[in-house]
C-alpha positions as CSV (number, residue, x, y, z in Angstrom):
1,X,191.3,-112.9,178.1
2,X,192.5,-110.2,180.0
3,X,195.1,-109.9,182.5
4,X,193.7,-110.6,185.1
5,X,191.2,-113.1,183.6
6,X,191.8,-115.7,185.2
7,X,190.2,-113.7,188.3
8,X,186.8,-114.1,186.5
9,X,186.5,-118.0,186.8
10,X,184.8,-118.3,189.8
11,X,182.7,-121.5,191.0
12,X,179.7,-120.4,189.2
13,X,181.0,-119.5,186.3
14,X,183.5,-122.8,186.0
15,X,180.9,-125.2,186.7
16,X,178.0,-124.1,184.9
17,X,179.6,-123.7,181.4
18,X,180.8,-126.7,181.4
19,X,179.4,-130.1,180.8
20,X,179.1,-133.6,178.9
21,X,183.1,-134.6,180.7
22,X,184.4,-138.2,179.1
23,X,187.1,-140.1,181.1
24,X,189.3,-142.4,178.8
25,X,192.2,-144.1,180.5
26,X,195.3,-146.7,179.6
27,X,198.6,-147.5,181.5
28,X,200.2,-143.9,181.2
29,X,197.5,-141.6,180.5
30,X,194.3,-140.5,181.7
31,X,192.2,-138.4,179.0
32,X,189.6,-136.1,179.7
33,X,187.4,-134.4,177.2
34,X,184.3,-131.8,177.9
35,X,182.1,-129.3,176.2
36,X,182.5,-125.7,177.2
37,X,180.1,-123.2,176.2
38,X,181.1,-119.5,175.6
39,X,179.4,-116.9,177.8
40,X,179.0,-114.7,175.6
41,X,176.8,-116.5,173.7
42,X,175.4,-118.8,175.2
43,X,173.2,-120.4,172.3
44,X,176.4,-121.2,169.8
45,X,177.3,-124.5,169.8
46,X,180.0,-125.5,172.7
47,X,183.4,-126.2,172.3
48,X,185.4,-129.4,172.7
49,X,188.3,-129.3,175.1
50,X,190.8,-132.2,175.3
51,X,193.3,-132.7,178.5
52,X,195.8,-135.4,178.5
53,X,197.3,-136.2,182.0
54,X,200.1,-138.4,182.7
55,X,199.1,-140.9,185.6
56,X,201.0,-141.6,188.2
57,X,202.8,-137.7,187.9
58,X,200.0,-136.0,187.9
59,X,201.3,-133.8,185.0
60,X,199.0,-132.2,182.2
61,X,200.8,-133.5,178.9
62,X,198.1,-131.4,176.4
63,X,195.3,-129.2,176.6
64,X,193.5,-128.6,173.4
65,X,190.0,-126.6,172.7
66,X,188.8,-127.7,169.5
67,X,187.4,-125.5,166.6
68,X,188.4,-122.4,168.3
69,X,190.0,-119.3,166.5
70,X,192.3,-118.2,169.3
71,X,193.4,-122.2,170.1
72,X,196.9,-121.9,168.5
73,X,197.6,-119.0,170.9
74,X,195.6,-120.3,173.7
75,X,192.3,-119.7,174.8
76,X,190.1,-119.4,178.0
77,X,188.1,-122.1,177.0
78,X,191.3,-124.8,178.2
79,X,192.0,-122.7,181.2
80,X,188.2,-122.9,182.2
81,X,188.4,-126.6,181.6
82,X,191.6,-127.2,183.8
83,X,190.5,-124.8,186.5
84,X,187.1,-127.5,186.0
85,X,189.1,-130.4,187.0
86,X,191.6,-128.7,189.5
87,X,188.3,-128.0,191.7
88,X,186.7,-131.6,190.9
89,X,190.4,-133.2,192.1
90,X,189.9,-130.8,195.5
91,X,186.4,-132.5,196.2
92,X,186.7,-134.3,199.4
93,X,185.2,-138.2,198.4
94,X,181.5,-139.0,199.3
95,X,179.3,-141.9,199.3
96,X,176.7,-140.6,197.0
97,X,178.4,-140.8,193.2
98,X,177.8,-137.0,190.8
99,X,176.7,-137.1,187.5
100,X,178.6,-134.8,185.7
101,X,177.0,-136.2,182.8
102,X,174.7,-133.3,182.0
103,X,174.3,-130.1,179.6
104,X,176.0,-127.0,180.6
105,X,174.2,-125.2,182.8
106,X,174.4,-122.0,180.4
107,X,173.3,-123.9,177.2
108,X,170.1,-123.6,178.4
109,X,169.7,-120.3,178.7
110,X,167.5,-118.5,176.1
111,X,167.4,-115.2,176.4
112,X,168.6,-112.8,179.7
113,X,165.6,-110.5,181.2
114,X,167.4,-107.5,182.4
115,X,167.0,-107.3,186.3
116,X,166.7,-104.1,188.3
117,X,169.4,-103.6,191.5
118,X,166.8,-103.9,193.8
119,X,165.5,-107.1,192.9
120,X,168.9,-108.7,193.9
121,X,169.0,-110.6,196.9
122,X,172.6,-110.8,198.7
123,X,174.9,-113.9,198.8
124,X,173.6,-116.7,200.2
125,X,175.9,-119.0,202.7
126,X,176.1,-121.6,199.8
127,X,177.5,-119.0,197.7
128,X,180.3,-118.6,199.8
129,X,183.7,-119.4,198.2
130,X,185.5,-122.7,199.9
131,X,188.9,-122.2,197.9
132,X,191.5,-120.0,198.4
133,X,191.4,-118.7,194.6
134,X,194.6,-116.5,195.5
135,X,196.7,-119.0,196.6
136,X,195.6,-121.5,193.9
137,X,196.8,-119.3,191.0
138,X,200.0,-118.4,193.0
139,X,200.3,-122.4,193.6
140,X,199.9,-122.3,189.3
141,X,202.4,-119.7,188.6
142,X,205.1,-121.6,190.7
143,X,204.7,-124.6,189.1
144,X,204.8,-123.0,186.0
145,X,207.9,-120.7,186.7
146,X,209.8,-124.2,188.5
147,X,208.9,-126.5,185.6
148,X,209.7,-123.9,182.8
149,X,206.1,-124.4,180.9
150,X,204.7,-122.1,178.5
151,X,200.9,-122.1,177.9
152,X,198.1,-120.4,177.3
153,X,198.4,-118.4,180.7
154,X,202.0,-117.5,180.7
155,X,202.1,-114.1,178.2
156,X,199.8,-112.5,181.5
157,X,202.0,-113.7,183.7
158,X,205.3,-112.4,182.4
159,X,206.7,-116.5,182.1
160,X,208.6,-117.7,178.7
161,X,210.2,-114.1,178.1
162,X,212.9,-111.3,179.5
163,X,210.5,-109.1,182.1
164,X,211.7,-106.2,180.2
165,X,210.7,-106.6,177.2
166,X,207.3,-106.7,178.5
167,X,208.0,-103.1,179.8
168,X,207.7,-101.9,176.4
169,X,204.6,-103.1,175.2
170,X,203.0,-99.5,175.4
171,X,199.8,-100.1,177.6
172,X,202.2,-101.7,179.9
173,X,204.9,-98.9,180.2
174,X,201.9,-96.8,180.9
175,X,200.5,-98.5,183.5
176,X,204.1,-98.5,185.0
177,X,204.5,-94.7,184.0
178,X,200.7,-93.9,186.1
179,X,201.8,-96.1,189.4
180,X,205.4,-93.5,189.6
181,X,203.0,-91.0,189.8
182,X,203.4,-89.8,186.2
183,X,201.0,-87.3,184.9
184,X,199.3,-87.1,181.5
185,X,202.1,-85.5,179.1
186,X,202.7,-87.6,175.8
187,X,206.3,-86.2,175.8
188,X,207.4,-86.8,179.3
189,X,206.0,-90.8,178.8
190,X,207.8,-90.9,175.7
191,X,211.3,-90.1,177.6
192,X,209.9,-92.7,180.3
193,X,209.9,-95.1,177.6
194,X,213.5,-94.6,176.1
195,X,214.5,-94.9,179.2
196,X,213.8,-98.8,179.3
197,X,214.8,-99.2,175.9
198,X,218.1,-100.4,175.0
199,X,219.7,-101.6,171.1
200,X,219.7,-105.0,172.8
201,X,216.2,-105.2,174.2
202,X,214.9,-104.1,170.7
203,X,216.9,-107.0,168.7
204,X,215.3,-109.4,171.2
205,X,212.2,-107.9,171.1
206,X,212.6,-108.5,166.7
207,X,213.7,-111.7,167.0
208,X,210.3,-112.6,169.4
209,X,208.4,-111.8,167.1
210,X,209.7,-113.2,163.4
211,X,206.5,-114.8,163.0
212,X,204.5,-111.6,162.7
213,X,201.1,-112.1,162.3
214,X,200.9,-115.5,163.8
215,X,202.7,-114.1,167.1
216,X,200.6,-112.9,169.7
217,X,203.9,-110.6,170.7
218,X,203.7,-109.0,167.6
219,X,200.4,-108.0,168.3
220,X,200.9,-106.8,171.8
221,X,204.0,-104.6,170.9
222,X,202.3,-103.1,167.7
223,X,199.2,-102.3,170.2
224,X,199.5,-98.3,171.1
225,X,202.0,-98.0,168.7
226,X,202.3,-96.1,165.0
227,X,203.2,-98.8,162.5
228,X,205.3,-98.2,159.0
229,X,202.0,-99.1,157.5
230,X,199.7,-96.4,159.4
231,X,202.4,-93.8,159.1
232,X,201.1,-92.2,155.8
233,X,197.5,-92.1,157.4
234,X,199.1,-90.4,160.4
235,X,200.6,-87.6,159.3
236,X,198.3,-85.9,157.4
237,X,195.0,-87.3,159.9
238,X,193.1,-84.1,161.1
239,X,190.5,-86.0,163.3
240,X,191.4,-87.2,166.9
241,X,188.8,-89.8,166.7
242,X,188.2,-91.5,163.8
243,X,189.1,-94.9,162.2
244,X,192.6,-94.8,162.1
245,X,192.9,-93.9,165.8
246,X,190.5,-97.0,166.6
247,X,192.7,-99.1,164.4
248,X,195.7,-98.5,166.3
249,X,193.8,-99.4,169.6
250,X,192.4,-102.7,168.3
251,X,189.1,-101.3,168.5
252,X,188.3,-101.5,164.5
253,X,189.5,-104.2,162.3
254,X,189.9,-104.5,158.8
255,X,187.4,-106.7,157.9
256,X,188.9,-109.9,155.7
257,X,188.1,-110.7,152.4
258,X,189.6,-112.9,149.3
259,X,191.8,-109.7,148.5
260,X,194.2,-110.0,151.7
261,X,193.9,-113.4,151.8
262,X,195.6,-113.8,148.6
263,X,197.3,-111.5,149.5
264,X,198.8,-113.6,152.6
265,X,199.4,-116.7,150.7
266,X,201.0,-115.4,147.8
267,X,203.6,-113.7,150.0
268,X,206.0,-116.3,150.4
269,X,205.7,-117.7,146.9
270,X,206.3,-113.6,145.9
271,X,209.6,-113.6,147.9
272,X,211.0,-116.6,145.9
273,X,210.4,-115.6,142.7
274,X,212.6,-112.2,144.1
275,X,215.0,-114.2,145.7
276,X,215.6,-115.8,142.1
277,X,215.4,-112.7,140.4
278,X,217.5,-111.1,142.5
279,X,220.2,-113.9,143.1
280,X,219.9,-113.1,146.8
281,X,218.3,-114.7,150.2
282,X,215.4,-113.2,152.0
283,X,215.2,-113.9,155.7
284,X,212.4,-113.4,157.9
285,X,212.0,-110.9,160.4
286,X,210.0,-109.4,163.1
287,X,208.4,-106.1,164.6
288,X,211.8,-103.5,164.4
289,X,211.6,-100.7,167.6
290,X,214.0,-97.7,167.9
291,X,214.7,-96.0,171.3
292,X,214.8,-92.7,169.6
293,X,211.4,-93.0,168.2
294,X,209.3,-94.9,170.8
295,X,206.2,-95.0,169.9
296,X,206.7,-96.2,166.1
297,X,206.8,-99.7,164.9
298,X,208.1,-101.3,161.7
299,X,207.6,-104.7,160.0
300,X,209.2,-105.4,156.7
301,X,208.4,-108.7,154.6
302,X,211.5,-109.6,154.7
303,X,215.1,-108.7,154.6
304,X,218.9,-109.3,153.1
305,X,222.6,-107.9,154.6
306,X,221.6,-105.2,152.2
307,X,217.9,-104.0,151.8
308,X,214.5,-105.1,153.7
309,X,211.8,-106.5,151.1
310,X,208.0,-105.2,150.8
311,X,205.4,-107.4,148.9
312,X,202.0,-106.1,147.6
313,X,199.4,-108.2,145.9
314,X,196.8,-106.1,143.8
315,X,194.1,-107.9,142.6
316,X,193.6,-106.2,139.5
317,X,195.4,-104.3,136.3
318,X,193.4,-101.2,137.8
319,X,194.4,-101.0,141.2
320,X,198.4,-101.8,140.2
321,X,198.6,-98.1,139.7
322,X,197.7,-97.7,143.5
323,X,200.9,-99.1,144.3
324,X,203.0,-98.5,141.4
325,X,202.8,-95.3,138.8
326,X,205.8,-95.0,135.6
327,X,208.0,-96.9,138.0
328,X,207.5,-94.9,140.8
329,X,206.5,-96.2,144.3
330,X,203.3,-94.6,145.7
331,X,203.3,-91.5,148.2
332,X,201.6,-93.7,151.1
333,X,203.8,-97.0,150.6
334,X,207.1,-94.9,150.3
335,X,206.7,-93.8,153.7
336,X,206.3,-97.0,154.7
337,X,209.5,-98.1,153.1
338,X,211.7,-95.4,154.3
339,X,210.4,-96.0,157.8
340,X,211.2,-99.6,157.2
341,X,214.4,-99.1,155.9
342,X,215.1,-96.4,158.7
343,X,214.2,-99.0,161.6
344,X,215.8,-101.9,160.1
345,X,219.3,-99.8,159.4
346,X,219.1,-100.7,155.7
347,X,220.0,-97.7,153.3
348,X,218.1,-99.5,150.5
349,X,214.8,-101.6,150.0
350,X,213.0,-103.3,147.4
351,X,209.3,-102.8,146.5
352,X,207.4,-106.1,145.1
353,X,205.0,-106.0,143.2
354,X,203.2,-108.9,142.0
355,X,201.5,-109.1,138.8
356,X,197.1,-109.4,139.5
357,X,198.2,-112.9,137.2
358,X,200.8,-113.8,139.3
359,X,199.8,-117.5,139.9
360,X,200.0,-118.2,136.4
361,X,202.9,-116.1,134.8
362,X,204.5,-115.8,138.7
363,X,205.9,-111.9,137.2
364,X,206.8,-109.7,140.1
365,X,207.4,-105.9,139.7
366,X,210.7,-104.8,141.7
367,X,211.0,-101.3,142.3
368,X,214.9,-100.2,144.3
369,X,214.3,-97.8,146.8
370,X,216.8,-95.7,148.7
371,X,216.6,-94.3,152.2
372,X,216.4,-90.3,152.4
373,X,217.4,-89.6,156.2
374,X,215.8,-86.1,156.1
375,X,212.9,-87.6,154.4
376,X,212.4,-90.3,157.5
377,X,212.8,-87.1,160.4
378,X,210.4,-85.6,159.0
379,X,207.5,-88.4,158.4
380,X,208.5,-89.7,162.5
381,X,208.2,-86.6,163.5
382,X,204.6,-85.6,162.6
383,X,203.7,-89.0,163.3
384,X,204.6,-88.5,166.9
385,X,202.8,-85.4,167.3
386,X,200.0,-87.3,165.9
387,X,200.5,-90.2,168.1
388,X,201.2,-87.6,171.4
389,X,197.7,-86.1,170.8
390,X,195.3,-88.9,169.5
391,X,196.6,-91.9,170.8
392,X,198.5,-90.8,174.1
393,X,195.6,-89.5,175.7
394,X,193.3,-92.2,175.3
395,X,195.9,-94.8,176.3
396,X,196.4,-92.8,179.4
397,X,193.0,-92.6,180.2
398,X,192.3,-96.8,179.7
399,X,194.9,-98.0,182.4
């Protein structure tokens, strides 16, 4: 859902993709549950939202969609739901009882004729708009803000977490950059953007998002941005357009398959058998920023007082040497550990490699790596001049 998403659940919309409500109540709570089907397509089959309300209060104890991918970090599917009830709640009483007991309107739909502009007919008096939809949502937020509650609606609403670190999620700063009346130069954005960076806001901004992958932070902050493990890609890219500039965009991505999934689960399992190995604790840790290189972005496995921690899977004897050559790390994944090393102020680094066996004989390859300074100014900064005329332009041109 977008930003302003919450702008496109209108009356029409609300009401007509949902249907099939169930009412279940005890002596403390009154439970709701609904079908919701997606609009975009309208023929999959709907999802099943659950809300929990506390009587007497008033107060929404849960609200779960059910069988959706993006439930975990919230989804518009709930919000749809609640904003379904909020307008039921805000129904003056009548004598004559509704059935809400009835398919959504939009499962019904089997295929969308395209219409021409002049076969549109204007609004209709019924299709007038009773609520104030404004002053609902800012009635929302305050609650929200006065009751400290996080949900599926506060990361667009700047709730849960420092203002300014939201200033440096890179669409953002733009955005911010545009409205000062900033024109389109890469370098005079990227001074903008040290400018609200600080060694504090970065460590906060790390420690927000230790759960990588599973933190929609992460994702937002790494948006825009040259990551340690794009950097090889981007400094010797010649095209201003191809895949690697979409993947940095969100606009292509890497398709999954049992490779990186083993890939993922064999990671933590990895870092134990190094931790023994190496007589030594690994700690998690987040996306790493520096204020003197903006635009970059690093993410290390894992990390020690001493040396961050990098853990490759290869699924076969062949495709070891991709990673690993006569005990030498790889062109591509030793700029990602310097860059690692570099953002995480670690002068040394491990590279893990575990054996295509691993489950059964649990061997790990370790490979000590050292940080070359002159090595790291180098790599970061042909990666900014390939950030400042691929990605900068195109970012400048979406907000």
């Amino acid at each position: 859902m977008a930003f302003f998403g919450w702008k496109n659940f209108g009356p029409f919309q609300v009401t007509s993709s949902l249907g099939h409500p169930i009412v279940g109540r005890n002596s403390t709570n009154c439970v709701v549950r609904g079908v919701v089907t997606p609009e975009t397509s309208v023929n999959n089959t709907a999802y099943k939202v659950t809300v929990s309300i506390k009587e007497g209060s008033d107060m929404i104890e849960q609200a779960m969609c059910h069988g959706c991918q993006g439930a975990t970090s919230g989804c518009k599917h709930v919000i749809a739901f609640l904003f379904w009830l909020h307008r039921r709640s805000e129904e003056p009483s009548r004598t004559e009882v509704t059935c809400y007991w009835k398919k959504p309107v939009l499962s019904d739909i089997k295929r969308l004729e395209p219409l021409r502009a002049a076969e549109m007919g204007g609004p209709s008096c019924s299709a007038q708009q009773t609520i104030d939809s404004e002053a609902c949502f800012q009635e929302i937020v305050g609650k929200l803000k006065t009751l400290n509650i996080k949900n599926q609606l506060t990361p667009y609403i700047g709730i849960g977490i420092e203002p300014s670190l939201y200033d440096l999620i890179i669409h953002r700063s733009i955005f911010k950059f545009k409205e000062a009346d900033g024109f389109e130069d890469a370098e005079l954005f990227q001074s903008y953007l040290v400018s609200l960076m600080s060694s504090e806001l970065c460590n906060n901004i790390e420690k927000e998002t230790i759960c990588q992958s599973e933190c929609k932070l992460w994702h937002e902050f790494r948006f825009g941005r040259v990551t340690a493990s794009k950097i090889h890609e981007a400094v010797h890219c010649k095209k201003t357009d191809g895949s690697l500039v979409e993947s940095i965009l969100g606009a292509r991505r890497l398709k999954d398959n049992a490779h990186l999934e083993r890939g993922r689960v064999l990671e933590k399992s990895v870092l134990q058998v190094v931790e023994k190995e190496l007589k030594t604790k690994i700690e998690k840790c987040g996306l790493f920023l520096n204020s003197e290189w903006p635009v970059i972005g690093a993410s290390p496995d894992g990390l020690n007082n001493t040396h961050i921690f990098e853990v490759k899977c290869p699924a076969s004897e062949k495709t070891v040497t991709n990673y690993v050559k006569n005990g030498s790390v790889a062109t591509k994944y030793m700029y990602q550990m310097q860059i690692q090393m570099f953002f995480a102020g670690k002068e040394n680094g491990y590279f893990c490699v575990a054996s295509p066996d691993f489950e059964s004989t649990r061997n790990v390859q370790i490979v000590p790596v050292v940080l070359d300074r002159a090595l790291c100014t180098d790599i970061l900064t042909k990666a900014v001049v390939f950030w400042s005329n691929t990605i900068f332009p195109v970012l400048f041109k979406m907000v």
